[in-house]
GUTI-75428 format. One line per field, with one value per residue (C-alpha): residue number from 1; residue in one letter; chain; x, y, z. Coordinates in nm, 2 decimals. Each point is the difference from the previous one (the first is absolute). Last residue first. Example, Ala and Ser with C-alpha at 12.3 -4.5 7.8 and 13.67 -1.06 7.14 Angstrom:
pos	c(2, 1)
code	c(S, A)
unit	c(A, A)
u	c(1.37, -0.14)
v	c(-0.11, -0.34)
w	c(0.71, 0.07)
! end
This chain:
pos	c(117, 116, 115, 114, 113, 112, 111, 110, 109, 108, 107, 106, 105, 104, 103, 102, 101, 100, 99, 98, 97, 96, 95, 94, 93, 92, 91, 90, 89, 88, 87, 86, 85, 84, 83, 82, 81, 80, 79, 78, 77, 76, 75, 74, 73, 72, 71, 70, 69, 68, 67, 66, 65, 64, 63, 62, 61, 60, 59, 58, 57, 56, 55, 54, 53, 52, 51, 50, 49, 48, 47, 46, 45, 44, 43, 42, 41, 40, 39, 38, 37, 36, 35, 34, 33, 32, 31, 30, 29, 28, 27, 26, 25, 24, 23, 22, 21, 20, 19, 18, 17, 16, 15, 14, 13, 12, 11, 10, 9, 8, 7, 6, 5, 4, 3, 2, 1)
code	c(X, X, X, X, X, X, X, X, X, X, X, X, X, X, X, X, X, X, X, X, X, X, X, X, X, X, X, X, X, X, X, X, X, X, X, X, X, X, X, X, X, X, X, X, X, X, X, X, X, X, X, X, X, X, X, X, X, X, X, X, X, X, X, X, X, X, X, X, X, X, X, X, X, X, X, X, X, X, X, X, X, X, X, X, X, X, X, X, X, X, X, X, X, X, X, X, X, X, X, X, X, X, X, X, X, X, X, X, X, X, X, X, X, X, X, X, X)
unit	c(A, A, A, A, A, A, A, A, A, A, A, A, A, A, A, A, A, A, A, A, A, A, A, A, A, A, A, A, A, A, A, A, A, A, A, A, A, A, A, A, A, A, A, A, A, A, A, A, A, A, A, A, A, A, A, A, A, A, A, A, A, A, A, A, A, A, A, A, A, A, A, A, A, A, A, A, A, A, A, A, A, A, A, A, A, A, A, A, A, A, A, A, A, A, A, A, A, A, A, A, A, A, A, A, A, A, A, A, A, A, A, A, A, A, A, A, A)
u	c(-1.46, 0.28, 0.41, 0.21, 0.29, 0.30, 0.24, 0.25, 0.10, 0.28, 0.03, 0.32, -0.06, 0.32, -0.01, -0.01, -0.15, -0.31, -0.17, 0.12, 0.26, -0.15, 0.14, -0.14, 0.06, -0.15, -0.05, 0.00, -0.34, -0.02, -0.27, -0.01, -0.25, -0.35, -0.19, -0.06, 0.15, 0.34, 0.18, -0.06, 0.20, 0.28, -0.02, 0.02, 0.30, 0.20, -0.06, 0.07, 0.38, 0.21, -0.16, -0.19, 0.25, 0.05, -0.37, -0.17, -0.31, -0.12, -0.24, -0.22, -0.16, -0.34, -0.12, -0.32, -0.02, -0.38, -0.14, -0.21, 0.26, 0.21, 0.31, -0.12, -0.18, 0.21, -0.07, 0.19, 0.20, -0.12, 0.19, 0.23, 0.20, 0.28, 0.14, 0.29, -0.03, 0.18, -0.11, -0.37, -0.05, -0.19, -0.19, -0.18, -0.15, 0.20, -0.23, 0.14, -0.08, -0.22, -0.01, 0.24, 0.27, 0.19, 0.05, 0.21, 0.11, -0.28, -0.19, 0.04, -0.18, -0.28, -0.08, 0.03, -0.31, -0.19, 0.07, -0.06, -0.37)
v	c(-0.96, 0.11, 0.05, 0.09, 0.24, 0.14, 0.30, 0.07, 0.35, 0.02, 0.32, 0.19, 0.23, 0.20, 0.17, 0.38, -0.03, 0.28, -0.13, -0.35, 0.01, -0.09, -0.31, -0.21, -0.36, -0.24, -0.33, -0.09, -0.06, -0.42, 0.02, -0.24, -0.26, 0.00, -0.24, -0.28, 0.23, -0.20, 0.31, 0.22, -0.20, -0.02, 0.36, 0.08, -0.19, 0.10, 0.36, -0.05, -0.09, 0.26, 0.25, 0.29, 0.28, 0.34, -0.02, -0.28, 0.07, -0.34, 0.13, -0.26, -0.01, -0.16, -0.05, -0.20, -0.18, -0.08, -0.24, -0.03, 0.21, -0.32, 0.26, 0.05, 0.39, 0.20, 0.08, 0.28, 0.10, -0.18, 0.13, -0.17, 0.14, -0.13, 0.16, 0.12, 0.37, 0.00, 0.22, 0.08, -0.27, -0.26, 0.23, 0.02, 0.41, 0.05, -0.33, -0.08, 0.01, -0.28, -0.32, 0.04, -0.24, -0.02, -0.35, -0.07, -0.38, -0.20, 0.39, -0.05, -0.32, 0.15, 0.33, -0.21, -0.26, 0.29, 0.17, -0.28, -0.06)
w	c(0.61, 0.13, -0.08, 0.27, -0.01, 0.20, -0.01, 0.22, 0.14, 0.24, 0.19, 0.18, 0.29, 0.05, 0.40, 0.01, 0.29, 0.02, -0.34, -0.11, -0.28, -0.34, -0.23, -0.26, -0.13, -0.33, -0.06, -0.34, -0.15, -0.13, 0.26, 0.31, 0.01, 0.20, -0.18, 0.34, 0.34, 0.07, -0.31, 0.32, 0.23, -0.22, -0.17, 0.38, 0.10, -0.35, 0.08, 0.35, -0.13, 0.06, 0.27, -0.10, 0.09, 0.18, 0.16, -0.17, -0.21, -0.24, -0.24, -0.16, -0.36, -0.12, -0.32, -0.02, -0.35, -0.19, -0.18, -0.34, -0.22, -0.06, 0.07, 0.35, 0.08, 0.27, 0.35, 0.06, 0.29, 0.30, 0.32, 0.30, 0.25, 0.24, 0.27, 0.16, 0.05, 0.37, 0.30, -0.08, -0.26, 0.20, 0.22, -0.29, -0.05, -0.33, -0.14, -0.30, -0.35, -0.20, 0.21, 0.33, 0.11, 0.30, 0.15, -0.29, -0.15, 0.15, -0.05, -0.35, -0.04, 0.21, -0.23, -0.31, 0.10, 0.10, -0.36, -0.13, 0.13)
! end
């Protein structure tokens, strides 16, 4: 399934990803929210009308900064899955300060598309 086949090419470049939201329980984001998650946004009818296009955007979360680069490592190992390609949607960035620190969270959003069947 893709969304399998997403979920392991980001964790080569992320250990921590989640499909949907995230978990507030993980261990994993108890001291630092690092992570990666993942979400379908639409699926969207192909111009031939007889096929269809998944639409699927992921949210890199680094505490303070999301690293230079990691967006160029993920589209790469995402774009290795056959019909995954990376939207002609500019990328786009969003800021919150985690609760209790005070700490700037800054997310990447990229979007990403496959065509089907």
């Amino acid at each position: 399934m893709i969304l399998s086949d997403i979920e392991q090419k980001l964790k080569e470049v992320d250990p921590v990803v989640f499909y949907g939201c995230v978990d507030e329980d993980s261990e994993d984001i108890k001291e630092c929210w690092n992570y990666t998650v993942f979400n379908r946004v639409r699926l969207r009818t192909a111009s031939d009308k007889t096929s269809y296009v998944d639409v699927i955007e992921v949210h890199i979360v680094r505490e303070e900064y999301v690293p230079d680069g990691i967006d160029i490592e993920l589209t790469e190992k995402l774009r290795s899955i056959p019909g995954v390609k990376r939207s002609s949607e500019d990328g786009t960035y969003n800021y919150t300060r985690k609760p209790g620190t005070g700490n700037v969270v800054e997310m990447l959003t990229l979007t990403f598309t496959r065509a089907r069947k």
